[in-house]
C-alpha positions as CSV (number, residue, x, y, z in Angstrom):
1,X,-14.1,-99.9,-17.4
2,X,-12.1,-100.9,-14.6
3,X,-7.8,-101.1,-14.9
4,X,-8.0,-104.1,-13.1
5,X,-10.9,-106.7,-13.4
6,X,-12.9,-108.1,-10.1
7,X,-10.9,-111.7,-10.4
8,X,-7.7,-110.0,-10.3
9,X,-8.7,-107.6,-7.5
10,X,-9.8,-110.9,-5.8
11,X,-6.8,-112.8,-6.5
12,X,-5.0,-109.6,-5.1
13,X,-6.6,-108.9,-1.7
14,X,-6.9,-112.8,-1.2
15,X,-4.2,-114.7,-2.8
16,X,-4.3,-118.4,-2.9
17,X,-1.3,-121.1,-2.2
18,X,1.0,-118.4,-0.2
19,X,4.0,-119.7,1.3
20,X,6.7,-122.1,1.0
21,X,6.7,-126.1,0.6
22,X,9.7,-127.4,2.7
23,X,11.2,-130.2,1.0
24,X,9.8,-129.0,-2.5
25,X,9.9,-131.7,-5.3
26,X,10.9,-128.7,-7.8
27,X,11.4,-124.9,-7.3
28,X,11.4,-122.0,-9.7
29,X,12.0,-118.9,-9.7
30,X,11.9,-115.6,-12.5
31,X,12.4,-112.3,-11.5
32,X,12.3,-108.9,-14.0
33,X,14.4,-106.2,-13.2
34,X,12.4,-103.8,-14.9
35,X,9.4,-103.7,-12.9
36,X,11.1,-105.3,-10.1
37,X,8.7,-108.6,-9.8
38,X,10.0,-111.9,-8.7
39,X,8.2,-115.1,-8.2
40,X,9.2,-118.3,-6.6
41,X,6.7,-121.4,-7.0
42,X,7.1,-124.5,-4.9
43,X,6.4,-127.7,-6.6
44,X,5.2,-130.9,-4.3
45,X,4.5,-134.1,-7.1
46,X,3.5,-137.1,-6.8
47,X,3.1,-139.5,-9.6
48,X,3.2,-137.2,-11.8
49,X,0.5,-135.1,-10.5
50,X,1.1,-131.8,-8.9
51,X,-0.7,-132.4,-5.1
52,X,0.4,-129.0,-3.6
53,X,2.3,-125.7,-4.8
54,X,2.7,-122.5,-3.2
55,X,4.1,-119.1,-4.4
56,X,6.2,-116.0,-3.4
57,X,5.7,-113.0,-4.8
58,X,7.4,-110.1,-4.2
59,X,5.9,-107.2,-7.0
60,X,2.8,-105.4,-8.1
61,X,-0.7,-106.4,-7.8
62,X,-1.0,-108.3,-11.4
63,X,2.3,-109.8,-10.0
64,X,0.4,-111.4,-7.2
65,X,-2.8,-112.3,-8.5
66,X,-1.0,-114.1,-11.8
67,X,0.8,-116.5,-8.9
68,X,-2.4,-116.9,-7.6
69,X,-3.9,-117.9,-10.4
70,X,-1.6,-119.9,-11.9
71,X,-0.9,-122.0,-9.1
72,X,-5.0,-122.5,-8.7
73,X,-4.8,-123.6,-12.9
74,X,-2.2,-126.5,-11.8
75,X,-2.9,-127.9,-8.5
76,X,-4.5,-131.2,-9.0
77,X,-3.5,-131.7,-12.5
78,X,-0.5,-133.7,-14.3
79,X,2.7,-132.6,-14.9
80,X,1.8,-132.2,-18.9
81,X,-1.1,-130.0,-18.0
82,X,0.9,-128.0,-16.0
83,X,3.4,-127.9,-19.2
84,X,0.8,-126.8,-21.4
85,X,0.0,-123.7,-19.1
86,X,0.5,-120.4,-21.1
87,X,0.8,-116.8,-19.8
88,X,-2.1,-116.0,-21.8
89,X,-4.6,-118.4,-20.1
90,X,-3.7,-117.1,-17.0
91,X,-4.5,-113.6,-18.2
92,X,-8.1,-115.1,-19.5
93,X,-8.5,-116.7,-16.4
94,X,-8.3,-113.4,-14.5
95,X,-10.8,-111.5,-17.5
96,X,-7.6,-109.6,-18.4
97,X,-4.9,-107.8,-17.6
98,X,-3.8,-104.2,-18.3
99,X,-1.5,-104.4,-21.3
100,X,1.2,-103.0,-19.5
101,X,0.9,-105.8,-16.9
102,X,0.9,-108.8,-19.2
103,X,4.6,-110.0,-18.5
104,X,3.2,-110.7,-15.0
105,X,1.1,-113.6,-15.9
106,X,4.9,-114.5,-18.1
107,X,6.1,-114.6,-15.0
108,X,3.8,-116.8,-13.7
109,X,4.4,-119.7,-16.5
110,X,7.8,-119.5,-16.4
111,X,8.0,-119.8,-12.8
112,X,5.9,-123.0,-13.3
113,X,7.9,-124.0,-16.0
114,X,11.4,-123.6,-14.4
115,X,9.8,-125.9,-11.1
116,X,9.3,-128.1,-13.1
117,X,12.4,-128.2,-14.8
118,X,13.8,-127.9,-11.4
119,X,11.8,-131.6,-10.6
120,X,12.8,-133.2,-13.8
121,X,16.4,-132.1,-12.8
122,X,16.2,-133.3,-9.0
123,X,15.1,-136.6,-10.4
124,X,16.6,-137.6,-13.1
125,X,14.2,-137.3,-15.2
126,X,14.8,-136.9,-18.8
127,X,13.0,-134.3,-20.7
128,X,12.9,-132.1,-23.9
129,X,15.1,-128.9,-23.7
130,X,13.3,-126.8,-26.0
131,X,10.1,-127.1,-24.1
132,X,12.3,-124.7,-21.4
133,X,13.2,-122.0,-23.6
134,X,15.5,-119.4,-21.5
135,X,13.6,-116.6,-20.4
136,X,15.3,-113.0,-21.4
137,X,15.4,-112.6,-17.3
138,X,17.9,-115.5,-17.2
139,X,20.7,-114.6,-19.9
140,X,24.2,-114.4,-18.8
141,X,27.2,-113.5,-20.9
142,X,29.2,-116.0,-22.4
C-alpha cells in the first residue's frame, strides 16, 4: 500500500480554497513547532452559514491536503456543522493518513475551530468556552 492515499495525493497537487478572504468574518490560525506546519483559514459567514473560506498552509503534504479538505467539508454548511467537524473525519475523508501525519488533519479543525471563535468574537456573539478547548500549540506561561 501506498504512504499516502490517491485523495490526499489529489488534495496535495491540487488544493482547493487557496488564498486569503479580505475582510474575513473570522480568522484562525494553529501552527506546531514540531513539524513546523501552520494553517490560517479565512472564514466569510453569512447567516450563519459559511459562504466562502480559504486556507494557508505553510507545511508538509498531509498539512496541505487536510486544509484542503477541511475547508471543502465546511463550505456551504452552518456554523454548527462546521463545529461538529473532527480531525478524524477529515482523515476519513482523505481514506487515511499516515499515523505519523494525523496531527495534520488536528490542525485542520482547530484552525476551523479558532475562525470561528475568531467570528463569534468579532461579533459579539456569545458562545460556550469549552467547545474551544486550547490547543497544546497555544499555551503560554502564566
Amino acid at each position: 500500500m501506498a504512504l499516502y492515499s490517491e485523495k490526499v495525493m489529489d488534495h496535495f497537487t491540487h488544493p482547493r480554497n487557496v488564498g486569503i478572504i479580505e475582510n474575513a468574518d473570522g480568522v484562525g490560525e494553529v501552527g506546531n513547532a514540531k513539524c513546523g506546519d501552520i494553517m490560517k483559514i479565512y472564514l466569510k459567514i453569512d447567516n450563519d452559514i459559511i459562504t466562502d473560506v480559504k486556507f494557508e498552509t505553510f507545511g508538509c503534504g498531509s498539512a496541505i491536503a487536510s486544509s484542503s479538505m477541511a475547508t471543502e467539508m465546511i463550505k456551504g454548511k452552518n456554523i454548527k456543522d462546521a463545529m461538529a467537524l473532527t480531525n478524524k473525519a477529515v482523515a476519513e475523508a482523505l481514506d487515511g493518513l499516515p499515523a505519523h501525519k494525523l496531527h495534520c488533519s488536528v490542525l485542520a479543525e482547530e484552525a476551523i475551530k479558532n475562525a470561528l471563535k475568531d467570528y463569534y468574537d468579532r461579533h459579539g456573539i456569545a458562545y460556550d468556552e469549552s467547545l474551544f478547548p486550547e490547543s497544546d500549540h497555544d499555551h503560554e506561561e502564566a
